[in-house]
N, C-alpha and C positions, 0 to 999 in steps of 0.2 A: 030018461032021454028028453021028456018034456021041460024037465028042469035044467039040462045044459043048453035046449034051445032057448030061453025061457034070458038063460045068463049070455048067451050069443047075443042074443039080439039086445039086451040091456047094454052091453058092452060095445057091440056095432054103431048102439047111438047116442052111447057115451065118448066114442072116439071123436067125432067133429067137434063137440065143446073142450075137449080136454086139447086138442091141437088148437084151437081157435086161441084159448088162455096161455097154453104155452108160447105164442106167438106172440100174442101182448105182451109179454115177460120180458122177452126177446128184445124186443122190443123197444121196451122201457129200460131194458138192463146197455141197449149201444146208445140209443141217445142220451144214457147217461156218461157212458163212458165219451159220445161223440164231445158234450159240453165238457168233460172236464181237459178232454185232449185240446179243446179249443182253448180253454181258460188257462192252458200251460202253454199253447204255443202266444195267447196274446202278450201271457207274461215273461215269455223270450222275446217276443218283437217290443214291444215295449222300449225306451230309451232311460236310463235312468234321471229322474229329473234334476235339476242344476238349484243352487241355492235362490239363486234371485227369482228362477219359478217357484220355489218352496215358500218364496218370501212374501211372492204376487196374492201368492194363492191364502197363507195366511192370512195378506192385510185386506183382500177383498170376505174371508171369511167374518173376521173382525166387523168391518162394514156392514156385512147383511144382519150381524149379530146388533148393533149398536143402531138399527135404523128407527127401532122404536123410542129409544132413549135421544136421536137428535131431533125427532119429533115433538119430544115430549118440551126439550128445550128451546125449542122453536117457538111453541106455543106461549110458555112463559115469559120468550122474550116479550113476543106481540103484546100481552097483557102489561110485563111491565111498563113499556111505550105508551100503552093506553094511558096508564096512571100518570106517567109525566106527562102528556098532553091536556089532561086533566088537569090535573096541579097548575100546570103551567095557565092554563085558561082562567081559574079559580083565582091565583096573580095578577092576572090582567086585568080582568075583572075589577078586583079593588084597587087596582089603581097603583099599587106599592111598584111593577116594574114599568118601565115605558116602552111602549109599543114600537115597533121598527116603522119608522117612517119613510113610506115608499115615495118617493120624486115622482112625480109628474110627466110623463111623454110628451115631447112637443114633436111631433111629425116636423122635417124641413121643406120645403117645395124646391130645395137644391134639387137635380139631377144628377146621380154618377154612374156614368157607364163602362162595362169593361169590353174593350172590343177582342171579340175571340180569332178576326179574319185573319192570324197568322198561324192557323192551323197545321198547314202544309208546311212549314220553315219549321216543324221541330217534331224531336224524335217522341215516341213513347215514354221513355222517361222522362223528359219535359212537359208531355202531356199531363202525366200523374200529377207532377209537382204543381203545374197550373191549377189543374184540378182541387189539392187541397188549400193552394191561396185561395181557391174562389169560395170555398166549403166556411172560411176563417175570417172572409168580407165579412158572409152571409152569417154567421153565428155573433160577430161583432153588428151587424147593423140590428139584430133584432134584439139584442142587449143596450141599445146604447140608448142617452136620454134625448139624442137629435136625429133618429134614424131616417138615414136622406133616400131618397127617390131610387132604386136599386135596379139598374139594368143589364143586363148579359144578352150583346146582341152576335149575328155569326155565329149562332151555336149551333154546330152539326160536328161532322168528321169526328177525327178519335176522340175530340174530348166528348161529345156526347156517347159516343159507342165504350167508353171510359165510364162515365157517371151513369150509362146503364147497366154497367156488368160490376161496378162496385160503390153503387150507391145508388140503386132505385130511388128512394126516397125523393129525392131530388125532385121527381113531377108533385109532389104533395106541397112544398117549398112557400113559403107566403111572404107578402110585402117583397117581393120582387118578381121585373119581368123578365123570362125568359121568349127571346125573340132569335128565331132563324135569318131574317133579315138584317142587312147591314142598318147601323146607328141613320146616314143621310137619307134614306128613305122614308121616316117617321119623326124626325126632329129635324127644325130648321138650322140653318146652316148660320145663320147670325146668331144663334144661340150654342152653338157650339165652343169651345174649349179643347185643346188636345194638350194635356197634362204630358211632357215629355224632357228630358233632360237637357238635352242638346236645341232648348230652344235660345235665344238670346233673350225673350221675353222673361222677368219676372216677377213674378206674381207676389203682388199685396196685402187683398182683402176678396173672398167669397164671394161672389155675387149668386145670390141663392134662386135668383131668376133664369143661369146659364145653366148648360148639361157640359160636364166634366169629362174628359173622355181618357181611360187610362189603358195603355194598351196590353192587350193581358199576351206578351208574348214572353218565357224563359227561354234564352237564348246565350246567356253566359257568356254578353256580347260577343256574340258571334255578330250579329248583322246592326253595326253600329248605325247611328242616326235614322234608321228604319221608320221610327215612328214619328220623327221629323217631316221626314220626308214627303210620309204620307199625307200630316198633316197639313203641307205645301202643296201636292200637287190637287188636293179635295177642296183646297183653297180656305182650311179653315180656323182659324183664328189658334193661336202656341202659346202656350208658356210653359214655366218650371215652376217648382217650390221653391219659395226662398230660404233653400236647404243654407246658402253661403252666407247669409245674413245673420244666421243664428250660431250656426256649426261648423267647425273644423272637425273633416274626416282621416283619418288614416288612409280609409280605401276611398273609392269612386263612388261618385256620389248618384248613381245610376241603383235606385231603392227596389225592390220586389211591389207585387200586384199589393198584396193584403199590406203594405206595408204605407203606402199612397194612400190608399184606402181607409186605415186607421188613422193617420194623423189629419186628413180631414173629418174623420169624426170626433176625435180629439179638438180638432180648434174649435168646429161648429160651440164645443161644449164650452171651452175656454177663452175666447176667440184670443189666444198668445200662441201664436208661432213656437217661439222658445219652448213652451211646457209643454207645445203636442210633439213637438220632435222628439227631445230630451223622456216624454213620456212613451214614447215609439219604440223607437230605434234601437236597437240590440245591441248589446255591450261588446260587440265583436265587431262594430263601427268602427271604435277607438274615438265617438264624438265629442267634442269636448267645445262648451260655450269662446264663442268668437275672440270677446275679451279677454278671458282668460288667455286663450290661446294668443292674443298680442302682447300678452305681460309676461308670459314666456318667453316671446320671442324678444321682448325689450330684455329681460334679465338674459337671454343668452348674447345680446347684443353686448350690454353693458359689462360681461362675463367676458368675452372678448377682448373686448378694449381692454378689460384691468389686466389680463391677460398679455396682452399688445404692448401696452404700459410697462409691464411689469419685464418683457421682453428687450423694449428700447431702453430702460434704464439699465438694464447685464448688459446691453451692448455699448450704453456709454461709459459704463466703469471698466469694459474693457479696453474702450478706445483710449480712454484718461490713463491707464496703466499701460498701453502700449508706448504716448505718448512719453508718459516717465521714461519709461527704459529707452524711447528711443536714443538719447542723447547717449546713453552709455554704448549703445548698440554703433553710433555712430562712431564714438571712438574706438571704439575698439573693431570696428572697419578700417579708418582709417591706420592704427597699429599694424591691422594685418596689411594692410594694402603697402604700409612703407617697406612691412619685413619684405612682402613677396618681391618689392623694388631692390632692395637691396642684394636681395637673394637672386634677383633677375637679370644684374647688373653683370657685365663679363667681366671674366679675370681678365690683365694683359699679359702678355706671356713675353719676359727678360732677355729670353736667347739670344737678339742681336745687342744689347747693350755688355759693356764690357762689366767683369766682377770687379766688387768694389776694391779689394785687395790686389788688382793686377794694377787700379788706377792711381792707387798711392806709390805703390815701386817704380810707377812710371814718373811720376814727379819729382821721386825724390834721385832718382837718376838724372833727371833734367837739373837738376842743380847742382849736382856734381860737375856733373858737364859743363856747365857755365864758370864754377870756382876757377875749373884746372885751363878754361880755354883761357887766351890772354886780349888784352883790348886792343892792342893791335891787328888781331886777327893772324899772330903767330902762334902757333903749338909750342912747347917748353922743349930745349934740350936742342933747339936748332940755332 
């Protein structure tokens, strides 16, 4: 008895461990089955993938494979480089190649400013396009060997709210001023220039003592002589480029901002007219030197006339063979003109004249008649 209680109670407190571990089992036997019923339904949801992902996914493996290896080529490059700069030093050095000879800057005391106050007269897309003419002055004037006095006055509205949303940089900008105020309120007015097409003034020679004034507006003439205008009623001194002096254009000779822009830094450099246009100006011009263009215009002249020439002479061998045949022409008008007389002439019509056979029997009855009368004027037989 002592011995079944003995196994009772062994077995009473063996039962919470044995259900505790069966439980674990349990356990561990659904959440295995939970993962793998998960791992079958992700691989039905799942999409099967497409080649050009099969493709992605190889060529970014490739990449992460070869990232050590364009390191490594990197490296090498750099080193090679060293060695050419090297090299190349070691040459200079002795003197065998020659050194690039850098020119000399001469700052101008020219002024050129571009006035931005036609803000309001153009869309956003003209804004941008402003925007990168002025980007194209300013890369040209800090390259150039005469770089002149660089002003952007009026600058606010969209074209600043433009150069700060794609092209911060722009407040770091050097060798030129940027100014919110218009150009006449900081420069005097006898010193001013207004650079504009439609002026009747034209321009000669630089004077590196004035301020140039180019009006920075894209308008695809829309708002013609605008900047004439302006320059009239502010009262301040106009001209042009002697664009007609040097060039014949195709198109209108109303030029872009950077474009104004460059060929005065061109001539500063050259002082020739000729070379800084021609060195300008875009082959979509159609510009073509003045002369030239007059000896064109004499050969198209002279083309003419032989032309002309060549004309009144077929027309005088026509006149000289007309006048040949006229004489033939004239007789035989006259030919026709007798037939159609002839032809035109009336018949007469015989009815009342007697036929010519009743007027011989009538004569020769009359002499009968005469024979047998007698001269007395007696009949025979009385």
């Amino acid at each position: 008895m002592a011995a079944k209680s003995e196994h009772q109670i062994v077995s009473s407190e063996m039962l919470p461990a044995f259900s505790e571990t069966a439980n674990v089992e349990r356990k561990q036997d659904l959440s295995e089955d939970q993962r793998e019923h998960q791992k079958a339904g992700l691989g039905e949801g799942v999409e099967p993938i497409s080649k050009r992902q099969m493709k992605k996914l190889m060529k970014q493996k490739q990449w992460e494979e070869q990232r050590e290896l364009r390191k490594q080529k990197r490296k090498e490059k750099r080193k090679r480089k060293q060695l050419e700069r090297q090299c190349q030093l070691e040459s200079n050095s002795d003197g065998s190649d020659r050194k690039r000879i850098r020119r000399d800057v001469v700052h101008s005391t020219l002024r050129l400013i571009i006035d931005c106050s036609f803000d309001s007269l153009m869309v956003l897309k003209d804004i941008k396009k402003l925007h990168k003419q002025i980007q194209r002055c300013y890369a040209e004037n800090r390259r150039a060997l005469h770089p002149v006095q660089f002003y952007l006055t009026s600058h606010g509205g969209q074209l600043k709210k433009n150069m700060d949303e794609n092209d911060k940089g722009w407040v770091n900008w050097k060798d030129i001023h940027i100014k919110p105020e218009h150009y006449s309120e900081f420069i005097k007015k006898e010193d001013l220039i207004y650079l504009t097409s439609d002026s009747p003034n034209v321009l000669k020679e630089l004077d590196e003592s004035k301020a140039y004034v180019i009006g920075g507006l894209v308008d695809h003439n829309h708002h013609k002589g605008l900047t004439y205008k302006q320059a009239s009623d502010y009262g301040i001194d106009h001209a042009q480029l002697p664009l007609g002096n040097f060039v014949k254009m195709n198109s209108r000779k109303v030029l872009a901002v950077n474009h104004v822009f460059e060929i005065i830094l061109e001539y500063l450099e050259t002082r020739d007219w000729q070379e800084a246009f021609f060195t300008i100006l875009p082959q979509r011009k159609g510009a073509v030197p003045t002369d030239k263009a007059c000896e064109s215009s004499s050969h198209d002249k002279e083309f003419a006339t032989a032309e002309g020439g060549l004309n009144s002479d077929s027309s005088e061998e026509e006149n000289s063979r007309n006048e040949q045949n006229s004489p033939h022409e004239e007789k035989q008008d006259k030919e026709n003109s007798s037939e159609s007389t002839v032809n035109s002439v009336p018949q007469v019509s015989c009815s009342h004249s007697p036929p010519l056979q009743d007027t011989v029997q009538d004569q020769q009855q009359d002499e009968v008649n005469n024979e047998t009368k007698p001269q007395d004027g007696r009949t025979l037989g009385l």
